[in-house]
C-alpha positions as CSV (number, residue, x, y, z in Angstrom):
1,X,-99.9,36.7,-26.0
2,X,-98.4,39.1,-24.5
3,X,-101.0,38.6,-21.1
4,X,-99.9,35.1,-21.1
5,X,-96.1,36.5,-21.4
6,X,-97.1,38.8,-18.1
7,X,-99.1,36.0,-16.4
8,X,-96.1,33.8,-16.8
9,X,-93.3,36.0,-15.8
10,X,-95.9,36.7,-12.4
11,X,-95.9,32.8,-11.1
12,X,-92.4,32.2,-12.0
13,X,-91.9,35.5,-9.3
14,X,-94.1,34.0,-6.8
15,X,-92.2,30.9,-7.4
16,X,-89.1,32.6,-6.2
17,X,-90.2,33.9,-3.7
18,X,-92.2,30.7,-2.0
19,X,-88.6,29.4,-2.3
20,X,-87.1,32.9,-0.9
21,X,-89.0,32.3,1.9
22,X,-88.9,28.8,2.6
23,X,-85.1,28.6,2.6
24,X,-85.3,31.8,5.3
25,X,-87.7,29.4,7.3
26,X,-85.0,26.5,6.4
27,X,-82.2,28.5,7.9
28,X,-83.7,30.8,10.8
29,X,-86.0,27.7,12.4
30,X,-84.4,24.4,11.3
31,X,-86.0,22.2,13.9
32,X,-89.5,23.8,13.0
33,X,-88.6,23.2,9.1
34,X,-87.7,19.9,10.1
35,X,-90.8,19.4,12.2
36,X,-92.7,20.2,8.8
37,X,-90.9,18.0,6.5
38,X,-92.2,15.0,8.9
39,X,-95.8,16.5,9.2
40,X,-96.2,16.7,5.4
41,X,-94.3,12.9,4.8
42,X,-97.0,11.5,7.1
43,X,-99.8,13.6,5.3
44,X,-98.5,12.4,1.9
45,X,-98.2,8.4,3.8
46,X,-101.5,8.6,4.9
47,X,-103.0,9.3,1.8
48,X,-101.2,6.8,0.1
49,X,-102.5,4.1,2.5
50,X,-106.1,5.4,2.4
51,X,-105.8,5.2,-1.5
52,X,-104.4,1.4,-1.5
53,X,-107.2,0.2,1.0
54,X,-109.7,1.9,-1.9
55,X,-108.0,0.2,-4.2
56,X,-107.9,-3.1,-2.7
57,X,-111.6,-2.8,-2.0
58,X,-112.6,-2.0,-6.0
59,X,-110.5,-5.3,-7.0
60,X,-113.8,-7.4,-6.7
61,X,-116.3,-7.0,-9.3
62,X,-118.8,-9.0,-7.0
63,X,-118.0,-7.7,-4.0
64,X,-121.1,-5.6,-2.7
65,X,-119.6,-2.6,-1.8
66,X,-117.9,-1.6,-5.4
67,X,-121.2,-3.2,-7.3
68,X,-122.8,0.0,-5.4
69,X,-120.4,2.3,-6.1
70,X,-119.8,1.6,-9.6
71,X,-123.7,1.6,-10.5
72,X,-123.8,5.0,-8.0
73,X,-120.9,6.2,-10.6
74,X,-122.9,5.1,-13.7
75,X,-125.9,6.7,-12.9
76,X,-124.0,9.9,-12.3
77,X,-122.3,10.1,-15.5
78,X,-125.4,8.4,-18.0
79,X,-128.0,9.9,-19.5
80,X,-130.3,7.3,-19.7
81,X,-131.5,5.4,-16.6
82,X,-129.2,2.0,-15.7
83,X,-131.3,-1.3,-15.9
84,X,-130.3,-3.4,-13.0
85,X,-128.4,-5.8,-15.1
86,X,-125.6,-3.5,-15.1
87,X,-121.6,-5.4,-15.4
88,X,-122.9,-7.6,-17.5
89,X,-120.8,-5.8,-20.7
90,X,-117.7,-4.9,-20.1
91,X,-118.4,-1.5,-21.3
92,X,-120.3,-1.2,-18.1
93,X,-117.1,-1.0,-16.7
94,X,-115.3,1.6,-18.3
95,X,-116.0,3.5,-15.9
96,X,-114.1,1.7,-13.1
97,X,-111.4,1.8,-15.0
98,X,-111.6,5.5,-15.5
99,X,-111.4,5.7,-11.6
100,X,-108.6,3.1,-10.9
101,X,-106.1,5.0,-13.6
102,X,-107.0,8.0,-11.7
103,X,-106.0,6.2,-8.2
104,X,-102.7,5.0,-10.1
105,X,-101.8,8.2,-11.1
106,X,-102.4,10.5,-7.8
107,X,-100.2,7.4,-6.2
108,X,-97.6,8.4,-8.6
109,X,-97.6,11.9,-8.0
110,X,-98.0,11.2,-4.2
111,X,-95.0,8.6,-4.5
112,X,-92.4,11.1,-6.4
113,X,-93.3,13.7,-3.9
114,X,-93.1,11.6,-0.7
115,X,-89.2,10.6,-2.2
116,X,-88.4,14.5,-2.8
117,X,-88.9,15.1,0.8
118,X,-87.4,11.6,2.4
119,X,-84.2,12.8,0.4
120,X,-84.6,16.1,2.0
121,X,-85.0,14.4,5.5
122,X,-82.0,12.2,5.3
123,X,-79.8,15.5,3.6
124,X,-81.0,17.3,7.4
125,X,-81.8,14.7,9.4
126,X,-78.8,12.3,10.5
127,X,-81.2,10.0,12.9
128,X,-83.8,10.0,9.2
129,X,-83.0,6.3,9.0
130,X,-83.9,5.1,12.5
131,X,-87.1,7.4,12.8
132,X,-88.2,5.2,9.7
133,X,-87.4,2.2,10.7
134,X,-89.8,2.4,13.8
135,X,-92.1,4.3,12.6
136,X,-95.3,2.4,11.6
137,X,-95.2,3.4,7.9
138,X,-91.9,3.2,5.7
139,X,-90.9,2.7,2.1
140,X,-91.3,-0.6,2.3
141,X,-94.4,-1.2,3.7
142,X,-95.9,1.2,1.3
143,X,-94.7,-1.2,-1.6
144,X,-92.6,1.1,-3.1
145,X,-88.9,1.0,-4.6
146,X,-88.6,-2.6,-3.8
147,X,-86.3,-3.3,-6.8
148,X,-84.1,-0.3,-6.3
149,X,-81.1,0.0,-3.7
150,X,-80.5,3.5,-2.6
151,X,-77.1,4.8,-3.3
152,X,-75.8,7.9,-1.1
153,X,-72.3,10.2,-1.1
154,X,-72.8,10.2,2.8
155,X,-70.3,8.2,5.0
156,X,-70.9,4.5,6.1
157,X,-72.5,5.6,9.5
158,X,-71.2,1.9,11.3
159,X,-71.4,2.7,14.7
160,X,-75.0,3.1,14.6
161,X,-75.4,-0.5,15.1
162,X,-73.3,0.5,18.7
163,X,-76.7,2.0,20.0
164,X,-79.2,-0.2,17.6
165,X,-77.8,-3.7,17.4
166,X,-81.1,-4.1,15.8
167,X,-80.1,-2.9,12.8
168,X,-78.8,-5.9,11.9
169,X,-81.0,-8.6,13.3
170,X,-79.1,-8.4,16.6
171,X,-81.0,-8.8,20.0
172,X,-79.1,-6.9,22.3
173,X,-79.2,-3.7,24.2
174,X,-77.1,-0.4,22.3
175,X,-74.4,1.6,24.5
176,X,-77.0,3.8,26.1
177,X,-79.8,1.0,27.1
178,X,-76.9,-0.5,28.7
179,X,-76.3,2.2,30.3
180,X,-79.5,2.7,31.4
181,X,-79.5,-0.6,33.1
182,X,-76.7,0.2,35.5
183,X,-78.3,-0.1,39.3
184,X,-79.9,2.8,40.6
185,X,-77.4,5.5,43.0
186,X,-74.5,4.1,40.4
187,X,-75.6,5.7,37.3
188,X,-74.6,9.2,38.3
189,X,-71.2,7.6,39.1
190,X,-70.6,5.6,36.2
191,X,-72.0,8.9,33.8
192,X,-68.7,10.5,35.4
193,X,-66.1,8.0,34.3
194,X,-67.4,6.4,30.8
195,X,-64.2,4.9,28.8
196,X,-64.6,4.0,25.4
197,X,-62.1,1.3,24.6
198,X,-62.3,-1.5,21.6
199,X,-61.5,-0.9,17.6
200,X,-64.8,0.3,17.5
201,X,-63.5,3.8,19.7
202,X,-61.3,4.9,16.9
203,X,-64.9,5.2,14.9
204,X,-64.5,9.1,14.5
205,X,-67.3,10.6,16.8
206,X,-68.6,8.3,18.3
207,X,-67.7,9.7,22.0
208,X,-69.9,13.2,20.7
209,X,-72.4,10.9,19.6
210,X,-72.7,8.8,22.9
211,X,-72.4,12.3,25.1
212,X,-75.4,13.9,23.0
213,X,-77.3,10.6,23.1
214,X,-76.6,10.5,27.2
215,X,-77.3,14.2,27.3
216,X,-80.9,13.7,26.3
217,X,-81.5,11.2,29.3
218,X,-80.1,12.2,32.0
219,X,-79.5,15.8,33.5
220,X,-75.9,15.4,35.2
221,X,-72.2,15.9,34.9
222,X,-71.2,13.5,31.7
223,X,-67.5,13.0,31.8
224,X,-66.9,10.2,28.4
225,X,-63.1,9.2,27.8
226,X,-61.0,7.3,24.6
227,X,-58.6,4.5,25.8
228,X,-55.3,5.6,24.5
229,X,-54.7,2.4,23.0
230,X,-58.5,1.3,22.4
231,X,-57.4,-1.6,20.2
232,X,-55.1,-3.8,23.0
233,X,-56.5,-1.1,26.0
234,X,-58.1,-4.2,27.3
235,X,-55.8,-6.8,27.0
236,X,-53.1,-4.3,28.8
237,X,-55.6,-3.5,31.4
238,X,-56.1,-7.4,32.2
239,X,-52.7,-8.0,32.1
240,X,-51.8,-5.3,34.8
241,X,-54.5,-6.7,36.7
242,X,-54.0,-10.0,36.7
243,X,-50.1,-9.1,37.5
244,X,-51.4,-6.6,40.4
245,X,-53.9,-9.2,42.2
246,X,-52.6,-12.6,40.7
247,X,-52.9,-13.9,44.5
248,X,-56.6,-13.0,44.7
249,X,-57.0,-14.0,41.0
250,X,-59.4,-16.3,41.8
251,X,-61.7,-14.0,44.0
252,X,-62.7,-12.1,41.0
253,X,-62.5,-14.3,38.4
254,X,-64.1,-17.8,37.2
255,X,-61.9,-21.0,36.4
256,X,-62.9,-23.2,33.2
257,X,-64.4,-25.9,35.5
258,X,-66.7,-23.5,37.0
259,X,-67.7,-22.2,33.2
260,X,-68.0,-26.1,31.9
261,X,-70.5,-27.1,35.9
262,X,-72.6,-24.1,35.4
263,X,-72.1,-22.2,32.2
264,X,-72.8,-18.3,31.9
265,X,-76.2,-18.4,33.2
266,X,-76.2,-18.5,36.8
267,X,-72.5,-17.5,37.8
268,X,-73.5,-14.4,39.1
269,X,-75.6,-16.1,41.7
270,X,-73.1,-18.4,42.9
271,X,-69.9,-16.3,42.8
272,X,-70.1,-12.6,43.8
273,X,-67.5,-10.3,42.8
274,X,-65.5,-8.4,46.1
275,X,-66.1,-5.1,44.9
């Protein structure tokens, strides 16, 4: 007893100090930890996936693959030779059933061990949620949770759907695609004078959000404004300039009869704008 009492009180020590050490690593490298959280979610996906293709392939009795494995098995485990009529009594297949519990339950332990460290990705990792979603394996695909909704303290993060409209079955391009689209020798330019205007500006952070995300593509001054009224900013900035250049309205604008003869699709080709 008391070696058991010692033994004991020596893994719960090196328990402590695994997790000493790991919250050290946490702390001192947090993109390396980071880096390792994703390593070992892919390790734990893969053999999740391997596991379900076994499965799917021991579903058929009469399918020649799992015939051979499951006489292979029998032989193994009997004492007597197998005659070749073997799956003819169900008993023959105890055996298989022995393996496919044993498939379930590593899934299970696999499972609550891949959800301990996606909760630990999306406590780190803001961008957790769109790393998933296009990445080739995710919850969903793996079959799990399907009839749970996942409840979180953290904020509503809405203006993600600002850089992936995607998110919610939208086809266009984010803020910084846009962006990226801008003709080539203009970029730099328009990098140096980016206002944000529109309700969706008062979003708190979005302009450090769009200045990191721009950061990371391009390697130039960044100069990113707030309209000081982003609500009406461009209603008031129409109205000044229709009021400035109301004479040459029509040079930079197009009438309703123009919009109803040709529609949005080809305007740009058959009125170009002075500037």
């Amino acid at each position: 007893m008391h070696e058991q009492a010692l033994l004991k009180k020596q893994k719960n020590q090196e328990f402590k100090q695994l997790q000493k050490d790991a919250n050290k690593f946490k702390l001192e490298e947090p993109e390396k930890y980071l880096q390792m959280l994703y390593e070992k979610r892919d390790r734990i996906v893969l053999s999740i996936q391997e596991r379900k293709k076994l499965q799917q392939e021991m579903n058929s009795r009469n399918s020649r693959f799992n015939q051979k494995r499951i006489q292979t098995l029998a032989f193994l485990g009997a004492d007597d030779k197998v005659e070749d009529d073997f799956g003819k009594d169900d008993k023959d297949w105890e055996i298989y059933r022995s393996v496919t519990k044993e498939i379930d339950s590593a899934d299970e332990k696999s499972k609550y061990k891949l959800q301990e460290i996606e909760q630990e990705l999306k406590d780190l990792d803001p961008d957790f949620e769109i790393k998933i979603l296009k990445s080739i394996a995710n919850v969903h695909q793996l079959g799990m949770n399907l009839s749970q909704v996942q409840l979180s303290v953290d904020r509503v993060r809405c203006q993600e759907i600002y850089f992936y409209p995607n998110l919610i079955g939208v086809e266009q391009q984010g803020l910084v695609d846009m962006i990226k689209l801008s003709p080539k020798g203009l970029d730099k330019l328009l990098l140096q004078n980016i206002i944000l205007t529109g309700g969706g500006a008062k979003t708190q952070g979005i302009m450090q959000r769009l200045q990191k995300d721009l950061i990371s593509e391009y390697d130039c001054p960044i100069d990113i404004k707030i309209a000081s009224d982003p609500v009406f900013g461009t209603w008031f900035g129409m109205k000044n300039f229709a009021n400035k250049y109301q004479s040459m309205l029509s040079q930079f604008s197009i009438s309703i009869d123009d919009y109803n003869e040709i529609g949005t699709q080809k305007w740009e080709i058959f009125k170009q704008h002075p500037f």
